[in-house]
N, C-alpha and C positions, 0 to 999 in steps of 0.2 A: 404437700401434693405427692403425687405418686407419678414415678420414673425411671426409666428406665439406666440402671449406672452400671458403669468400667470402675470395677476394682483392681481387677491384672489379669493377666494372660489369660483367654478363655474362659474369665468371667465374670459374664454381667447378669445382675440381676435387678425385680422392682422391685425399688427401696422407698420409704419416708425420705423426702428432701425439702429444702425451707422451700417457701413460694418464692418467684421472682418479684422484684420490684423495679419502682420507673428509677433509675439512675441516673440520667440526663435528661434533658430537656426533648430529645428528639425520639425518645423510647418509644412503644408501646409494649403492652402485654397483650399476647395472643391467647385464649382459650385452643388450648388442639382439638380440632376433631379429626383431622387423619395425619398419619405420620408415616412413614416405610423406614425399612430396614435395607440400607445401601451396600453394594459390596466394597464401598471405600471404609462403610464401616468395620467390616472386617480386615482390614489394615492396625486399625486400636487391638479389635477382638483375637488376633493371632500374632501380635506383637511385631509388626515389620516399621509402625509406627509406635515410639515411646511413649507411654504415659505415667509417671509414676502414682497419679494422685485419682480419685475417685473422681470423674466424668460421665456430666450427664448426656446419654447418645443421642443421636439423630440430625442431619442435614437437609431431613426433607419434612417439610410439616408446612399445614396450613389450618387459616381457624377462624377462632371471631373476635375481633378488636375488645378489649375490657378494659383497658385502661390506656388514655395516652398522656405522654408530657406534653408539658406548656409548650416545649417549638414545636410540635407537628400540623399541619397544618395542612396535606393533604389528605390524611386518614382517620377520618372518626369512630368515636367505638361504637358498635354493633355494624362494623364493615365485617366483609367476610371476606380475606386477605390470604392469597398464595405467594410464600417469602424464599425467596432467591436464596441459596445456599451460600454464596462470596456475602459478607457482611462489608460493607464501603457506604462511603461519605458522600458521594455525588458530587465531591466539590476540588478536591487534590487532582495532582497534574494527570495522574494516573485515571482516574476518574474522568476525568476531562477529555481524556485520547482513548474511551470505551474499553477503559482494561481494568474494570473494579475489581476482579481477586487479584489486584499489585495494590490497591489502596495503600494510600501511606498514613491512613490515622486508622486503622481499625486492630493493629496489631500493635501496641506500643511493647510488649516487651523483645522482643524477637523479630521485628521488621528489619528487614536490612536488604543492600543492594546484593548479595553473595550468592544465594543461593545457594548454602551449605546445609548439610544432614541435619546440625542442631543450633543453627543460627543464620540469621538473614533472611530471613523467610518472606516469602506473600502475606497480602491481607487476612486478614481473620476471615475465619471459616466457624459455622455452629456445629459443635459437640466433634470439634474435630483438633484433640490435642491440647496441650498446655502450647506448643510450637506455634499455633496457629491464633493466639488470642484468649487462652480459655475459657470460652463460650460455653454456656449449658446450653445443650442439643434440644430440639422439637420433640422427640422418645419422653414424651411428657404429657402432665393433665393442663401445664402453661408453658409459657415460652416468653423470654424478654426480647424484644427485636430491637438490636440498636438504628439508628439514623431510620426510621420509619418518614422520612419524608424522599428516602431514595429508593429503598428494597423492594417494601412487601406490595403488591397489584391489589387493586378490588378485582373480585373476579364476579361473571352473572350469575345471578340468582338462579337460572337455568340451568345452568349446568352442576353435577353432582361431583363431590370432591373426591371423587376416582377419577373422572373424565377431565379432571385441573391439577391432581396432585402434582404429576412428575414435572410439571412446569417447572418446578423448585430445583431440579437437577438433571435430570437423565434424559427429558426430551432434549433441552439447551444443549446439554454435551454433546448427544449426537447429532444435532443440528452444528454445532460447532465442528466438529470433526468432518463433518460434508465441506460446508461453508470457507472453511481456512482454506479448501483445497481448489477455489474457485474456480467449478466447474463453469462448460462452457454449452452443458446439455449433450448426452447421446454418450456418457466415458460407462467404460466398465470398472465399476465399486467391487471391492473385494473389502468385506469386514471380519477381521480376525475376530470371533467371540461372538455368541448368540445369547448372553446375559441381559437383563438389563440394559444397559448402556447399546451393547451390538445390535439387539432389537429397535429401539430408537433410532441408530446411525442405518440401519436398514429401510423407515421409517424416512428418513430424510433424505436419504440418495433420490428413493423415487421424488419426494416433494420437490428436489430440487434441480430432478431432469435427466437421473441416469436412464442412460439407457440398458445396462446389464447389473444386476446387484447379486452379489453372490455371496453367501455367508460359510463360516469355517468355525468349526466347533466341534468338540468330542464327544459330546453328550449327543446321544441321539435324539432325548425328548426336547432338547434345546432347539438341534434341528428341525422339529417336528414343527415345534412354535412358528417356527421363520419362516418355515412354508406356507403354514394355517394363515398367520395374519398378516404378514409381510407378503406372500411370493414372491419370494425368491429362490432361488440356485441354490445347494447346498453341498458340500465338501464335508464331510466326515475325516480329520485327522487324525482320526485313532486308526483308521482301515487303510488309511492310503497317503501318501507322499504330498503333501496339502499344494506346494510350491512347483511340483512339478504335473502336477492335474491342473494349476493356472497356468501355467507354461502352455498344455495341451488345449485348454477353451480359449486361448485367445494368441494362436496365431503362432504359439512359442514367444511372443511379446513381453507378454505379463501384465497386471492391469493397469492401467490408467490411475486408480487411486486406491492405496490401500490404505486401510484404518485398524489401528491397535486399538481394542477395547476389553480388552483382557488387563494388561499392564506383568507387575512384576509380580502376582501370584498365580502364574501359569503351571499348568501339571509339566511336573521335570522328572528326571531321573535320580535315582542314588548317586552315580557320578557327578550328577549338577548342582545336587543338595551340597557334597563335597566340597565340592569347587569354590558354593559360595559361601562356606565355613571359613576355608582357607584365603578365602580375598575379601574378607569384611563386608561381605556383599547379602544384600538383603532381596530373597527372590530369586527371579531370573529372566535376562532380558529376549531370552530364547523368541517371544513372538515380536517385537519389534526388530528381531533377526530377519525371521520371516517375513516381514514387511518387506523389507528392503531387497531381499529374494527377490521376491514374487511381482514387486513394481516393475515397469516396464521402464527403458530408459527415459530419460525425461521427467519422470512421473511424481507425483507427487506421497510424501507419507504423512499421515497426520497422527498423531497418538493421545489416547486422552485415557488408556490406563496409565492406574496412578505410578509411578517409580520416584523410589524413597532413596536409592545407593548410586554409587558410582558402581563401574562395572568395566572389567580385566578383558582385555581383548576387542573393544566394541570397534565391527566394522568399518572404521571410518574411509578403508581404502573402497570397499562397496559404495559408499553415498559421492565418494568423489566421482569412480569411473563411470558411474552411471546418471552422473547429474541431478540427485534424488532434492525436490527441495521439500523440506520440514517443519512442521509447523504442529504445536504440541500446548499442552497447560490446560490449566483449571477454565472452564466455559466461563467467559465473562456473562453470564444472564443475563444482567440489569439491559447489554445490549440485544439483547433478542426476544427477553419475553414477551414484550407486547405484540408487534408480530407474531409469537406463536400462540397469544394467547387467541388474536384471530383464527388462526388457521383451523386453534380445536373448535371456535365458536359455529364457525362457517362450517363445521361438518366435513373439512378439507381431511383431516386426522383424525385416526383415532389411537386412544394412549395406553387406556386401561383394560383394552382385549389382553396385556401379560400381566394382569395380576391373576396369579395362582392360589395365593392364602389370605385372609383376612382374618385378623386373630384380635380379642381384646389387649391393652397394653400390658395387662396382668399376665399375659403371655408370653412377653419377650424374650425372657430365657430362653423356652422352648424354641421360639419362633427364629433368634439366633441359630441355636444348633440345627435346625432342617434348612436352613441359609445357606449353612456354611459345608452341611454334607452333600447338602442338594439330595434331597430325599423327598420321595415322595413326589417327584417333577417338579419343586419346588423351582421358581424362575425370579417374583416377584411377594413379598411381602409388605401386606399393609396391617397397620395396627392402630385401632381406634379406643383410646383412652376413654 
């Protein structure tokens, strides 16, 4: 079949790769018919995350059952299944208290309670590292989905797999990023980042009852987007002092809940690039800085850009004085997609107003590099095998 692979730094291209097979009892084989291009993917694609060995990419895919093992038993083939990005058992302690990317069987080499750079890690994730289980990604013409009697949704015949895709990650995430922060309806939302992820968590504040959402981003057409299908508030901080403009909309305060969706590849400076040469530091944690700024006392930060490094200096005497409480990690799915799989059904949301490209999967390359330079207002990417 043909797929989309991680050779090394900055580049991936479609390659021949053997087809997947059922491996366990609980497998199925997905057919893809849509897939996107993540910006957690570009963590592999610019090395902040390791890979040494060929990887096939994608976290976000959905398709049609073709083959299942003898234990499945809620999914039969010719379903048409949108598959949660945390790969979990449904059944471990972790699983059991709605925390499936902490799974304790889905990562046998690299699981561990640490939480270190290159050991101890969370649950397996698809097409995301040897660290994380190494799973062959959705960036394909098939997909092997483990434990298919916990992951992947039927989703309706009615709806078209743009308007279900981002189920598999980006809506859940920004749904999560709200949701951890539990609102209590009418808080002013401040979302670092109008990508992907920032769009969604814009997306979710109003679902879940903000009363003020305000987005912060460099890019103007990023901007542009936030306005167009979110409205929202917007902050330009390439033009202006992001932290002290929140300061100014609300009272001198600062807001009520801020949200990192940016993570540790935020634009920095030559001194910052420096800095984390000389401190083993991968990134920079420059906008969860910013969070903690621009929160009001009390307030809450959540973060759900990804960060890979420990980091020299980090604020912690800010999170004390100001009583910041934190709440961060990989979106548990499994716990929320069904509820948003209503929300899209009922016409409550809509998902796929930020797709900007849709490219065949023979285009990955290409469709990587306009990702990663943001060209062309590039925001979202989808790619159909």
């Amino acid at each position: 079949m043909k797929a989309a692979v991680f050779h090394k730094i900055g580049d991936i291209s479609v390659d021949n790769v053997q087809d997947p097979r059922i491996e366990h009892p609980e497998d199925i084989i997905v057919k893809v018919t849509s897939t996107a291009i993540c910006g957690s993917d570009l963590h592999i694609y610019d090395g902040f995350f390791p890979q040494l060995k060929d990887q096939v990419m994608g976290h976000e895919f959905m398709g049609i059952v073709e083959e299942t093992g003898p234990g499945v038993s809620k999914i039969k083939r010719g379903d048409r299944v949108v598959v949660p990005f945390p790969i979990a058992c449904g059944h471990c302690f972790f699983c059991n208290h709605e925390l499936p990317t902490h799974c304790e069987n889905s990562n046998v080499e690299h699981y561990g309670p640490q939480g270190d750079m290159t050991s101890g890690k969370g649950g397996g994730l698809f097409g995301y590292t040897d660290l994380y289980g190494a799973y062959a990604g959705g960036q394909a013409e098939y997909a092997r989905v483990p434990f298919a009697n916990f992951g992947p949704r039927v989703v309706p015949d009615n709806l078209t797999d743009e308007q279900v895709l981002f189920l598999t990650d980006i809506f859940p995430t920004g749904w999560s990023s709200i949701d951890w922060a539990q609102p209590k309806g009418g808080e002013t939302v401040v979302i670092f980042g109008s990508g992907p992820v920032g769009l969604m968590a814009q997306k979710s504040a109003w679902l879940q009852g903000a009363g003020r959402v305000i987005a912060v981003d460099p890019l103007p057409y990023r901007l542009d987007m936030a306005r167009n299908v979110n409205r929202v508030e917007t902050i330009n901080s390439s033009e202006v002092d992001a932290v002290q403009t929140i300061y100014d909309l609300t009272q001198g305060r600062g807001a009520d809940i801020c949200v990192d969706a940016v993570g540790m590849e935020a634009d920095r400076s030559f001194f910052e690039k420096v800095k984390a040469v000389v401190n083993f530091e991968k990134g920079t944690p420059k906008v969860i800085e910013d969070c903690f700024k621009a929160v009001r006392r009390g307030g809450t930060v959540t973060i759900v850009g990804v960060y890979g490094s420990p980091y020299d200096n980090f604020p912690v005497q800010r999170i004390f004085d100001k009583g910041i409480t934190i709440k961060t990690g990989q979106a548990p799915v499994q716990k929320y997609i069904d509820h948003l799989i209503s929300l899209v059904s009922s016409g409550k949301v809509t998902l796929d107003d930020i797709i900007t490209h849709k490219l065949p999967l023979s285009a990955a390359s290409d469709a990587y590099d306009i990702f990663k330079k943001k060209e062309d207002n590039c925001v979202k990417v989808i790619l159909q095998p």
